[in-house]
Structure formats: structure tokens, C-alpha cells
TITOR-700574 format. One record per residue (C-alpha): residue number from 1; residue in three letters; x, z, y. Coordinates in nm, 4 decimals. Last residue first. Layout:
<rec seq="NUM" type="ala" c1="X" c3="Z" c2="Y"/>
...
This chain:
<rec seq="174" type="unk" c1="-2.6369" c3="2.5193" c2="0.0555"/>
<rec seq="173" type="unk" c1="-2.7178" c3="2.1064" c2="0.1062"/>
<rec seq="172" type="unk" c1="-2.4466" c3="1.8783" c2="-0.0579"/>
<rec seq="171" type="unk" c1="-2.2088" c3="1.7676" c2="0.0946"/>
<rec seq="170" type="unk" c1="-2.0798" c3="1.4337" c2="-0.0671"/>
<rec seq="169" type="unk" c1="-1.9006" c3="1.3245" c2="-0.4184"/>
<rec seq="168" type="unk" c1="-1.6646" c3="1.0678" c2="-0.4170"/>
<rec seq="167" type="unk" c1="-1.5719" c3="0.7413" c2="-0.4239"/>
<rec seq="166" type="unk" c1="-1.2100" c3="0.7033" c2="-0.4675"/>
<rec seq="165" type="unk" c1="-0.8960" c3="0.5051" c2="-0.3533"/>
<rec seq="164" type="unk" c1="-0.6422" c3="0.8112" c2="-0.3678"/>
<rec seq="163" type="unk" c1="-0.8410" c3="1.1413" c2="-0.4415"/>
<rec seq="162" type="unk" c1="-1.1565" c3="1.2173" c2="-0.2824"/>
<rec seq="161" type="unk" c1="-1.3119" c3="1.5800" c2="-0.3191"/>
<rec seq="160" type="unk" c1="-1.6165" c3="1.6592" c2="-0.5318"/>
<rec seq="159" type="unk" c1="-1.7683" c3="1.9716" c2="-0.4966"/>
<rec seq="158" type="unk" c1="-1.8224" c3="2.3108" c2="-0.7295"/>
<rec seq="157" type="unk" c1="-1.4997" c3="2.4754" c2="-0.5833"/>
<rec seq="156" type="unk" c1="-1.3275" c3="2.1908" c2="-0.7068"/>
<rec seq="155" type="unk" c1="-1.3463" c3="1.8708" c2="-0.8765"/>
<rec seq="154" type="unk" c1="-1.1179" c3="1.6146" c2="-0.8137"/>
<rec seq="153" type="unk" c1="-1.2170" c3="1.2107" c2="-0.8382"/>
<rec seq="152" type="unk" c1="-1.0507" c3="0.9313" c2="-0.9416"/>
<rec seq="151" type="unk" c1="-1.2154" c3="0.5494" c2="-0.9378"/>
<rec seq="150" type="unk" c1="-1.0739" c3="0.2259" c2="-0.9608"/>
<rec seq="149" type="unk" c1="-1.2594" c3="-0.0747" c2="-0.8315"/>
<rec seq="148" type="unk" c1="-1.2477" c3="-0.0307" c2="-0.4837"/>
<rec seq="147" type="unk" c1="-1.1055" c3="-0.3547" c2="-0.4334"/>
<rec seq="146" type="unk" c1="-1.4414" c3="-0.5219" c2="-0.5996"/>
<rec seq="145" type="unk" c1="-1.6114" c3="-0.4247" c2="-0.3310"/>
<rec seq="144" type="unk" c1="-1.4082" c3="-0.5270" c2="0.0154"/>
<rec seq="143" type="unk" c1="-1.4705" c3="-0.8893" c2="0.0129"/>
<rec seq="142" type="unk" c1="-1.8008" c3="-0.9240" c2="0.2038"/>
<rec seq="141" type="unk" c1="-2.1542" c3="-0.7670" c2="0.0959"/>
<rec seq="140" type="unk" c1="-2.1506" c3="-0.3769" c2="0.0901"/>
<rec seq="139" type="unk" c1="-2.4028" c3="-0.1492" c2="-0.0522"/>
<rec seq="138" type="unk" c1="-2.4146" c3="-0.3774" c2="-0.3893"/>
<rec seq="137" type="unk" c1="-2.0361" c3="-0.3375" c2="-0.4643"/>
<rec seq="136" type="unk" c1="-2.0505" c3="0.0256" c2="-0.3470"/>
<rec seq="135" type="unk" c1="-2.3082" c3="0.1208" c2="-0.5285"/>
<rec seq="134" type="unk" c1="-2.1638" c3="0.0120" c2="-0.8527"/>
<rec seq="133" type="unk" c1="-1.7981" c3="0.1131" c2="-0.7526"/>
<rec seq="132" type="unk" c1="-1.9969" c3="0.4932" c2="-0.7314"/>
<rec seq="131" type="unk" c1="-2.2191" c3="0.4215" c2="-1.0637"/>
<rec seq="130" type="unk" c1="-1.8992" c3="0.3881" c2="-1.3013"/>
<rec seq="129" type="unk" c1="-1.5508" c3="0.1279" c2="-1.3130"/>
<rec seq="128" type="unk" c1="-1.8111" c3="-0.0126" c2="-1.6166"/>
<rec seq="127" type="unk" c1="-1.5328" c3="-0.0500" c2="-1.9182"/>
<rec seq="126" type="unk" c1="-1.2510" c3="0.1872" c2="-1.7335"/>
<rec seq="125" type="unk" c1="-1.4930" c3="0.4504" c2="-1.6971"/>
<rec seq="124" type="unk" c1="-1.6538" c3="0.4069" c2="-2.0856"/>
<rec seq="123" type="unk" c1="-1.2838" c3="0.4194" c2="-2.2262"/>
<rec seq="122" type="unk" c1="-1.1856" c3="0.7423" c2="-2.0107"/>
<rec seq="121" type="unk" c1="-1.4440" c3="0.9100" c2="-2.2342"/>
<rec seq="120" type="unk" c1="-1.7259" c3="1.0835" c2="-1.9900"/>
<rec seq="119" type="unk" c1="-1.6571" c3="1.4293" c2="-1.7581"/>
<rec seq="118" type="unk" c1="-1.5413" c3="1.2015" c2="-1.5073"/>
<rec seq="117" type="unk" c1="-1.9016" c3="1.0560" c2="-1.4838"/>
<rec seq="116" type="unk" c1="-2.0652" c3="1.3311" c2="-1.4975"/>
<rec seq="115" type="unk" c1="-1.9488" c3="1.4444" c2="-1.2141"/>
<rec seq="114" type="unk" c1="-2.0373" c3="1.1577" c2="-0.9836"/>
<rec seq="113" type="unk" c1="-2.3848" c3="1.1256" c2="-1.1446"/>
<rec seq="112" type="unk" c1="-2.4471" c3="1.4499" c2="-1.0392"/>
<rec seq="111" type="unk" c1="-2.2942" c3="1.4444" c2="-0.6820"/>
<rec seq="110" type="unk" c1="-2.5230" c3="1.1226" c2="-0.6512"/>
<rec seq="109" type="unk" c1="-2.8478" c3="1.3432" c2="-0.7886"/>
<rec seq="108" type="unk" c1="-2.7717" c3="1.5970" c2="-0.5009"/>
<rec seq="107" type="unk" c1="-2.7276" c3="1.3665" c2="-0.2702"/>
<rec seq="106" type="unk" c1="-3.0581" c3="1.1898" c2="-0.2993"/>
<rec seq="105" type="unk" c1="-3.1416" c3="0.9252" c2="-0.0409"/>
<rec seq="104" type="unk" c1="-2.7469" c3="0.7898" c2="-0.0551"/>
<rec seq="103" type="unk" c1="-2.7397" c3="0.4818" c2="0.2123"/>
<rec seq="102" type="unk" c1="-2.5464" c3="0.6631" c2="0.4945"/>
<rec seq="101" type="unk" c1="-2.2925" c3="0.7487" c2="0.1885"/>
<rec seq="100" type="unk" c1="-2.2486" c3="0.4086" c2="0.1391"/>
<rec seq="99" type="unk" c1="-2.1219" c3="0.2914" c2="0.4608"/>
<rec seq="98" type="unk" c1="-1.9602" c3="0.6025" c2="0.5326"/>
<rec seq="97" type="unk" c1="-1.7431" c3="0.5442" c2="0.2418"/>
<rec seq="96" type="unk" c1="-1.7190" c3="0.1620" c2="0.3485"/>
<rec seq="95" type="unk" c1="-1.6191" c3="0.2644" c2="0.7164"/>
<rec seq="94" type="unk" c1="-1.3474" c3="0.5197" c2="0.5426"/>
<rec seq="93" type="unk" c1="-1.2196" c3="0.2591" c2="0.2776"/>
<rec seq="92" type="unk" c1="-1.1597" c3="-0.0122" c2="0.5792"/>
<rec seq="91" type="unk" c1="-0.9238" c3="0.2216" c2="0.7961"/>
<rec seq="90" type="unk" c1="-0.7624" c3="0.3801" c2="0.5263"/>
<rec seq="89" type="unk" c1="-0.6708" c3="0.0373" c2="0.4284"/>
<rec seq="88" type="unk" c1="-0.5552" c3="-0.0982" c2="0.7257"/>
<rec seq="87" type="unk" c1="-0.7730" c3="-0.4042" c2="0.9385"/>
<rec seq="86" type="unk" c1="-0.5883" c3="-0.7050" c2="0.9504"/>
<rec seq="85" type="unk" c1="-0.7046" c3="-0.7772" c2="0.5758"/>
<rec seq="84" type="unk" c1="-1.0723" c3="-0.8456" c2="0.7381"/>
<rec seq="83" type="unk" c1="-0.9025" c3="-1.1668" c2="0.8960"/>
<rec seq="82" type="unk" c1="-0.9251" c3="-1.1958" c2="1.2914"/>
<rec seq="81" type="unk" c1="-1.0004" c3="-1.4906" c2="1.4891"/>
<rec seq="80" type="unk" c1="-0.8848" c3="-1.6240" c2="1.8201"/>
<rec seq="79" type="unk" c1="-1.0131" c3="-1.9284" c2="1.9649"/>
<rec seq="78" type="unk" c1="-1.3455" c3="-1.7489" c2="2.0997"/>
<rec seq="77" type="unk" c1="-1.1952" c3="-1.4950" c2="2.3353"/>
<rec seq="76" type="unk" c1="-1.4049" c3="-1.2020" c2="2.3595"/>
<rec seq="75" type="unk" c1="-1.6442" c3="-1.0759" c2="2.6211"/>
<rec seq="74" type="unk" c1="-1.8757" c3="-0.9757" c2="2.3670"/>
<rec seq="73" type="unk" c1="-2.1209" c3="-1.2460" c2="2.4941"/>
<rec seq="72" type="unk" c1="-1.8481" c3="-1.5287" c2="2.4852"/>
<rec seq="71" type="unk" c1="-1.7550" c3="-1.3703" c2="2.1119"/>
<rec seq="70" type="unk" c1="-2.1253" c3="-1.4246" c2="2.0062"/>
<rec seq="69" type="unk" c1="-2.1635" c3="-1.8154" c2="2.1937"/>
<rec seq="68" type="unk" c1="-1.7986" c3="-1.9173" c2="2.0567"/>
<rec seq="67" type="unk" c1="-1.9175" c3="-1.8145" c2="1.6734"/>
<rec seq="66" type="unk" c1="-2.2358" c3="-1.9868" c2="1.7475"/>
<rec seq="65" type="unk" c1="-2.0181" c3="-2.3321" c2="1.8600"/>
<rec seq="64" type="unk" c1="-1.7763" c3="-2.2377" c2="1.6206"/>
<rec seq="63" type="unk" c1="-2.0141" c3="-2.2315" c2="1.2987"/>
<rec seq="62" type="unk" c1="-1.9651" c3="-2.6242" c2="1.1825"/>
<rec seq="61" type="unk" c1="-1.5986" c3="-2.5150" c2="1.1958"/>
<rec seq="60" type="unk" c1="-1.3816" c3="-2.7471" c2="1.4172"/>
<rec seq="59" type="unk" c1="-1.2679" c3="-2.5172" c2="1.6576"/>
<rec seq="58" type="unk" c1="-1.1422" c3="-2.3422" c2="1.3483"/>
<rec seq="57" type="unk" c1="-0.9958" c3="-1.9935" c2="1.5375"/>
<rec seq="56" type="unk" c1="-0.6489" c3="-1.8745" c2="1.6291"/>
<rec seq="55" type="unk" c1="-0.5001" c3="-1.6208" c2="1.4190"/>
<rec seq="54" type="unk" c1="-0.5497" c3="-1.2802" c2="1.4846"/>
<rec seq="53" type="unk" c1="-0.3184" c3="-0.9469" c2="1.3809"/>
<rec seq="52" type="unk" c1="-0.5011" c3="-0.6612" c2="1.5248"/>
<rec seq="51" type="unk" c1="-0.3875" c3="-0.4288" c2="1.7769"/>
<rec seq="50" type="unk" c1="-0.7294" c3="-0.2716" c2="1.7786"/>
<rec seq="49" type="unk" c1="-1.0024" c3="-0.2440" c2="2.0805"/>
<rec seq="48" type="unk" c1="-1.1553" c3="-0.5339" c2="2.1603"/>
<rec seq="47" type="unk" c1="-1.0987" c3="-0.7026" c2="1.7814"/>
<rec seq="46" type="unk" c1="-1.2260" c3="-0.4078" c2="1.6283"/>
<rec seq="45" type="unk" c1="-1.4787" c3="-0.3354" c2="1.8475"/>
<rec seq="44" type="unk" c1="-1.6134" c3="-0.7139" c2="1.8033"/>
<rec seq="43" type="unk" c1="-1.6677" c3="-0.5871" c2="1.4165"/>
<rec seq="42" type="unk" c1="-1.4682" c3="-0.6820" c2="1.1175"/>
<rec seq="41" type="unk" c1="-1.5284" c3="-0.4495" c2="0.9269"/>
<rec seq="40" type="unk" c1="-1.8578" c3="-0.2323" c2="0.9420"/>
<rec seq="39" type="unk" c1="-2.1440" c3="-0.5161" c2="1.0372"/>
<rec seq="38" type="unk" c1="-2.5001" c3="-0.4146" c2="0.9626"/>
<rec seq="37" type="unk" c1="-2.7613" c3="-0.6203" c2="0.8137"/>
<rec seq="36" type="unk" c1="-3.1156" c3="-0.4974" c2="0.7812"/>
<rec seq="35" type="unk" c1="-3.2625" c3="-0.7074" c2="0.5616"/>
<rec seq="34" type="unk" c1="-3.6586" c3="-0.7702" c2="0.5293"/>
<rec seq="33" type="unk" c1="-3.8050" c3="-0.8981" c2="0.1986"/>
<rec seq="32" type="unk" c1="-4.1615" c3="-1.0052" c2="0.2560"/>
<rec seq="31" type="unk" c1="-4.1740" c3="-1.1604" c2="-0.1079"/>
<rec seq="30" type="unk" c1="-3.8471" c3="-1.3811" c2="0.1228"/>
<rec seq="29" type="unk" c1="-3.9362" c3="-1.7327" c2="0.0221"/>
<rec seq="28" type="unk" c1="-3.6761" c3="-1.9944" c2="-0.0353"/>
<rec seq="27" type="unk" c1="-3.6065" c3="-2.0488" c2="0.3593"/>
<rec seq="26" type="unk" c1="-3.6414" c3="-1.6927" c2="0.4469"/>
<rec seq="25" type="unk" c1="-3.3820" c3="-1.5812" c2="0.2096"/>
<rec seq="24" type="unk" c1="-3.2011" c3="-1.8986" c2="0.3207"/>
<rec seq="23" type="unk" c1="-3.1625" c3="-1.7972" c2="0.7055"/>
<rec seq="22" type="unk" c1="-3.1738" c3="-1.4326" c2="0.6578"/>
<rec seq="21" type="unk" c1="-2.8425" c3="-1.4974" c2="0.4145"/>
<rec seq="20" type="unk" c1="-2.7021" c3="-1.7948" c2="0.6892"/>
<rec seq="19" type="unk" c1="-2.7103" c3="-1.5331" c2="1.0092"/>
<rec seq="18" type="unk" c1="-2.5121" c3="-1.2733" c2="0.7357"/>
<rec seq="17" type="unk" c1="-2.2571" c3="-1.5498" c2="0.6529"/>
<rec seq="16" type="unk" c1="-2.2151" c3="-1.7131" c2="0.9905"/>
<rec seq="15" type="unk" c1="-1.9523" c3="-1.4207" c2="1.0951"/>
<rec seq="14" type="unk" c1="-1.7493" c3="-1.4898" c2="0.8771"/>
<rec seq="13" type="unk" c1="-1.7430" c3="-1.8580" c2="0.8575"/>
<rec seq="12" type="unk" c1="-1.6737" c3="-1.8935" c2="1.2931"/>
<rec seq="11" type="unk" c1="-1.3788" c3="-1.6136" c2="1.2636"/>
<rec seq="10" type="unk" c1="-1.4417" c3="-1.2335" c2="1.2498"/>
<rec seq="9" type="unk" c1="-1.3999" c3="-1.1707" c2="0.8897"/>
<rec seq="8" type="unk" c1="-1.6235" c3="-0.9803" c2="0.6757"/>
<rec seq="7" type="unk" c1="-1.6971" c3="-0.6497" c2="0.5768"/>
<rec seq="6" type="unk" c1="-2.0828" c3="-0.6610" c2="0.5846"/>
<rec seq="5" type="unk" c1="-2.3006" c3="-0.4182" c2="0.5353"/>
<rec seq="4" type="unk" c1="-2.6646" c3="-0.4739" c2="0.3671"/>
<rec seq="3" type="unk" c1="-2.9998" c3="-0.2529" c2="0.4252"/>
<rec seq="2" type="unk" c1="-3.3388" c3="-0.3997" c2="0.2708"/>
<rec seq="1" type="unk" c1="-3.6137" c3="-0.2968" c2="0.5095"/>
């Protein structure tokens, strides 16, 4: 199982565009790929539970009548719609962080790579924005990736912290 997360918006195109990757992945021949697509921003929580800015929806999208079926089932209403921008910052970096970190197989090696990484010229960092934006643009399909692009990290006490809009290091096992 391939995993994907999606930051998307919850309006009739947003919330087609997972539905319509299975649909042509299957269609052109899927070499028994199987994705597991989870939804981190904007999810039917969100829009439940958060005093989000919403818009009303396209009634006229070719995706509304699906869009109206998934928001009728979540108890929504189906004529508003809520951009991914509603949600803060903060907000939206955490669920991609733990996005990405549920993904890492080998901490220890991530941590590594994270390390080395500052340690290299400043030129190389700002060429290829390093492995964490890397992971993070293929971890998560939507808009969020490519606003992570610039990385800092601290090092102390032999882990990483976060500072600003960075990836960072995880736990790693005592």
C-alpha cells in the first residue's frame, strides 16, 4: 500500500482529487499499485469543528453532486466550502509534520540525513531545499509542499529541534 495525504480544499474539486487519482491509476494500469489516501487539511472535522472562513460551494461543479452526497453523510452543509488557506499556519505545518513523520521507517537514518544536511555549504541547501522538503513534497499531495520550502534546524543536546518553518529531526530510540 502506497500512502498519500492530502491537504486539499473541502469544496466539490478538492475533494474529487484523491477519488479521481484511484480512478485514473486504475484506469491506465495500476502494476497492482494500492494507495492509501489520507486526508490531513481540510478534513470534515475541520469544517464541524473550526471557525473557519467558508465560501459557498460551485453547485455547478461536475463534483457537487458527490461533494453534496460526502458532506450530507458528515452531517455538513453542502453549499458551503472551505479553502485549505482557512486553516492557520501552525495549524497546517503540525498535521504535515505528523504527516511525515508517521511515514519515517528509519528514524535514526532521518535524524542523520537531517544533520548532515546543515552541516553542508549553505549553497547546496538553498540549490535542493534538502531530503526533509523532499519528503515532504512527495508525503503530501495538495498545495502545502512547496510552502515548506525553507529549512532551519537547531541542534542540541544530540537532537534536532524545529525552528520557524522547519522539518526536523524526531525521537530517536535511547
Amino acid at each position: 500500500m502506497v500512502p498519500r495525504r492530502n491537504a486539499g480544499d473541502w469544496d466539490p474539486s478538492g475533494r474529487s482529487i484523491p477519488r479521481s487519482v484511484v480512478e485514473r491509476i486504475e484506469r491506465y494500469g495500476s502494476n497492482g499499485t494500492d494507495l492509501d489516501f489520507q486526508q490531513i487539511a481540510v478534513t470534515a472535522d475541520d469544517v464541524r469543528g473550526e471557525r473557519l472562513v467558508a465560501h459557498e460551494a460551485n453547485a455547478a461543479d461536475s463534483d457537487f453532486k458527490r461533494f453534496r452526497e460526502e458532506c450530507l453523510r458528515e452531517g455538513l452543509d453542502p453549499y458551503s466550502a472551505v479553502e485549505v488557506e482557512a486553516l492557520s499556519p501552525g495549524v497546517l505545518r503540525r498535521r504535515l509534520d505528523s504527516a511525515i513523520e508517521g511515514l519515517v521507517q528509519d528514524v535514526h537514518q532521518w535524524n542523520i540525513l537531517a544533520r548532515a544536511e546543515d552541516r553542508g555549504p549553505s549553497s547546496n541547501r538553498r540549490e535542493n531545499h534538502g531530503v526533509a522538503t523532499d519528503l515532504r513534497r512527495h508525503a503530501v499531495a495538495g498545495h502545502a509542499g512547496p510552502a515548506m520550502a525553507h529549512q532551519k534546524r537547531v541542534e542540541q543536546d544530540g537532537n534536532c529541534q524545529t525552528e520557524g518553518r522547519s522539518a526536523h529531526c524526531i525521537g530517536e530510540a535511547a
